[in-house]
N, C-alpha and C positions, 0 to 999 in steps of 0.2 A: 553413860547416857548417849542414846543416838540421834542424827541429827535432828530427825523428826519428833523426837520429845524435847527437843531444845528449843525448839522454834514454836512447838506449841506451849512451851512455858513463856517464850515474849508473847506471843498470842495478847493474854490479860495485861502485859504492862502496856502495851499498842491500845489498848482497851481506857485502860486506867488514865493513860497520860491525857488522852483524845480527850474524856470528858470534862476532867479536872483544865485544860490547859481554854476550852472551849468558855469556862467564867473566870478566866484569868486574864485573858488576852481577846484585844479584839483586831482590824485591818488596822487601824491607824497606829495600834503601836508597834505595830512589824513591818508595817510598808516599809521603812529606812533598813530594815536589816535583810535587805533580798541580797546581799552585795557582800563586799569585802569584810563589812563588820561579823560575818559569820564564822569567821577564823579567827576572828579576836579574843581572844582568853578571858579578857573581863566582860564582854561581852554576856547579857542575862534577856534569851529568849528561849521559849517552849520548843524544842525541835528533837523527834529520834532519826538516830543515824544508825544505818547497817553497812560493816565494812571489814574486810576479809583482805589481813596483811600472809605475805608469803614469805619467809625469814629464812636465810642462811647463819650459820652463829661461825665463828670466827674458825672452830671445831671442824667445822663442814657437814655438821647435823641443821635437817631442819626443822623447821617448825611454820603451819600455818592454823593462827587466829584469827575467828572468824568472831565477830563481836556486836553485838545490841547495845548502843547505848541513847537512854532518855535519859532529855535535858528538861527541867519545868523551872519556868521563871514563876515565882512565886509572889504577884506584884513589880514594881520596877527597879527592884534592890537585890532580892532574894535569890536565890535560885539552887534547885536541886539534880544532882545526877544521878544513874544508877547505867551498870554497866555489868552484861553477861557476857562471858565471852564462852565459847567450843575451841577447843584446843583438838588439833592433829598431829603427834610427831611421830612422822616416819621414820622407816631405817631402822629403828629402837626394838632390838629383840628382849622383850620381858615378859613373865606372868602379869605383873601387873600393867593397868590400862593406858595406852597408848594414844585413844580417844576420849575426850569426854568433855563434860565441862570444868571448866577453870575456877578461879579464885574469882567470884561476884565480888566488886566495888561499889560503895555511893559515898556522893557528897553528902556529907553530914549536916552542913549549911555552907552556904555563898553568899558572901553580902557585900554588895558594891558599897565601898566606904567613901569613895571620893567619885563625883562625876563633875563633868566642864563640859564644855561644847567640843573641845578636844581630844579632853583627857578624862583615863578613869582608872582606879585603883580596886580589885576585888580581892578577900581576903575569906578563902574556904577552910574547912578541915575533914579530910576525905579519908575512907576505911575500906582497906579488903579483907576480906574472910575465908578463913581457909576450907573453900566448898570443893575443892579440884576431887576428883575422882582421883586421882594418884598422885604419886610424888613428882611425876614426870609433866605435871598438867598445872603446880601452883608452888606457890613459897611454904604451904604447910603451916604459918602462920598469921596470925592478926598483924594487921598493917596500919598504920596512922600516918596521915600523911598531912601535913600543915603548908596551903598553898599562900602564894602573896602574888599577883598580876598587875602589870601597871603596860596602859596599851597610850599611845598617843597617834591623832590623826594629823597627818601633813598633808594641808588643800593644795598646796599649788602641786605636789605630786597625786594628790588624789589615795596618796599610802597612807600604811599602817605600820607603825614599830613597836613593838610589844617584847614584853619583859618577863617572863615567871621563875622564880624560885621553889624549890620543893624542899622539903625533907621526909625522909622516909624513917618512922619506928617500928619494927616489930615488938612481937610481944605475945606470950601463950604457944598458945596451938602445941604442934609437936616441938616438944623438948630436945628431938635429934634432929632437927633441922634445923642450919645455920641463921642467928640473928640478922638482923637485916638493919645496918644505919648506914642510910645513902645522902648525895643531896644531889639535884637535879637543877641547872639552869639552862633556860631554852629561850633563844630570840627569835622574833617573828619579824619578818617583811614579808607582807601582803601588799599586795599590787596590781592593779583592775587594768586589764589592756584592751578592754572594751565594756558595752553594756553588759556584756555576757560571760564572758571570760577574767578569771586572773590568778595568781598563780602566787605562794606561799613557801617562804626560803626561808628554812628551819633546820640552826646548827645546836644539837645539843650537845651540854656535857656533865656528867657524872664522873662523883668521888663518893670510895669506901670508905667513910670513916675508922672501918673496923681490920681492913686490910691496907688504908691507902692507897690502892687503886685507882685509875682514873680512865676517862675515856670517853672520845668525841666521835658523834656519829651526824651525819647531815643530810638531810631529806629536803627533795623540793616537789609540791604539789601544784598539779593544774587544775582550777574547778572550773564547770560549765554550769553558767545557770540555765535551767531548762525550764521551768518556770517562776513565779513569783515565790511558789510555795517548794519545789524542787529543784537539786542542786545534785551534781554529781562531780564524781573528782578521782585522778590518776597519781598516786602517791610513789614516789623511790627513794630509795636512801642508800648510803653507803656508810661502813663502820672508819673513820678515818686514822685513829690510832688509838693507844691505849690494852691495858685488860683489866678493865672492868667486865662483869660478866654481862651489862646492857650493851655492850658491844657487840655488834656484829658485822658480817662481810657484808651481804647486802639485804636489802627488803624491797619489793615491788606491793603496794596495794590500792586496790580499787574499792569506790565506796558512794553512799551516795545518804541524801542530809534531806529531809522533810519538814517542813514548819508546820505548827499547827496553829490555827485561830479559827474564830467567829466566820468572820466574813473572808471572802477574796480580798487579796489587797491591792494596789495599784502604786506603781512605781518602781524605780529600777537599784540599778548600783547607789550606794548612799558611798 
């Protein structure tokens, strides 16, 4: 697939989300989320995001994903993903495809089980499908992925600490590609250094259950809110040790996050 049939298949989900998110959501329920709450993992607002990571792997191969993802709060509990991603890996001399698209993900449901004025607890279960154009573009198989997020707000700091745990099951798809049982835990500090700016410290770590492997990688993001409804952000990471195969040397990506509702909203960092 090329780039420009990739982008005219988000075309319809840009379409889709717009109208569906328009009697879902109005200003007042999104005015609090222009701010820091939009890196929060339990966080449950309408917004698609386009954002294009640049990856070195530990290997010294790259790889750059470039990705569509819509988010739809479905009410003030719920909430839905879906996620396209375009795969580029260079340097890769093969017959087979090099470019194309990736393994498509969605949230299969998100339900916020716990909220406080604080604090909140969400509790999803997510799937990718093995759409990739090649072997060099996805897992090749069904993926199940069982999330748990627990995010807590600190006022006198004005932050956010957040918590998610993953597991990853394969399952199906091609029989000659390796099973896949991973787990994933990721901690967030988020942190507003102004109305407009803050910035997101994010150390993950993964384990193979199937090889025992392990490995930490740590990215930190800077976002600029540019208006009520648009957000843009400067993301790096470095792989810090380990070989797990979600390791890598480093990653640089840029991206930028859109809200959708009714009305304009009014108000700032929450």
């Amino acid at each position: 697939m090329r780039l420009g049939n990739f982008i005219s298949l988000c075309v319809p989900l840009y379409s889709l989300l717009t109208h569906i998110a328009a009697a879902q959501q109005d200003s007042a329920t999104v005015a609090k989320q222009t701010g820091i709450r939009l890196d929060d993992p339990s966080n449950v607002v309408t917004r698609i995001e386009l954002f294009s990571e640049y990856q070195t792997g530990t290997d010294g191969k790259a790889a750059n994903v470039t990705t569509v993802r819509g988010i739809m709060a479905v009410g003030k509990r719920f909430t839905t993903r879906i996620d396209i991603p375009y795969l580029h890996r260079p340097g890769i001399n093969s017959t087979e495809a090099t470019s194309g698209l990736g393994d498509i993900s969605a949230r299969l449901l998100g339900y916020k089980v716990l909220e406080s004025k604080r604090s909140a607890v969400l509790a999803s279960v997510e799937m990718s499908f093995p759409t990739a154009q090649s072997p060099f573009l996805g897992f090749g198989r069904y993926v199940v992925t069982p999330v748990i997020a627990f995010s807590t707000f600190f006022p006198k700091q004005k932050s956010i600490m957040a918590l998610t745990y993953q597991e990853y099951f394969s399952f199906g798809g091609d029989e000659s590609r390796s099973h896949i049982r991973w787990a994933r835990v990721q901690l967030y500090h988020i942190k507003p250094w102004s109305k407009r700016i803050w910035t997101l410290l994010l150390p993950e770590y993964y384990y193979d259950y199937s090889t025992g492997g392990s490995s930490m990688n740590m990215e930190v993001a800077v976002n600029y809110r540019v208006s009520n409804q648009l957000a843009i952000w400067l993301k790096g990471g470095a792989g810090l040790f380990g070989d797990h195969p979600a390791r890598y040397s480093w990653t640089i990506e840029p991206g930028l996050r859109y809200l959708i509702w009714r009305k304009n909203a009014v108000g700032g960092i929450n």
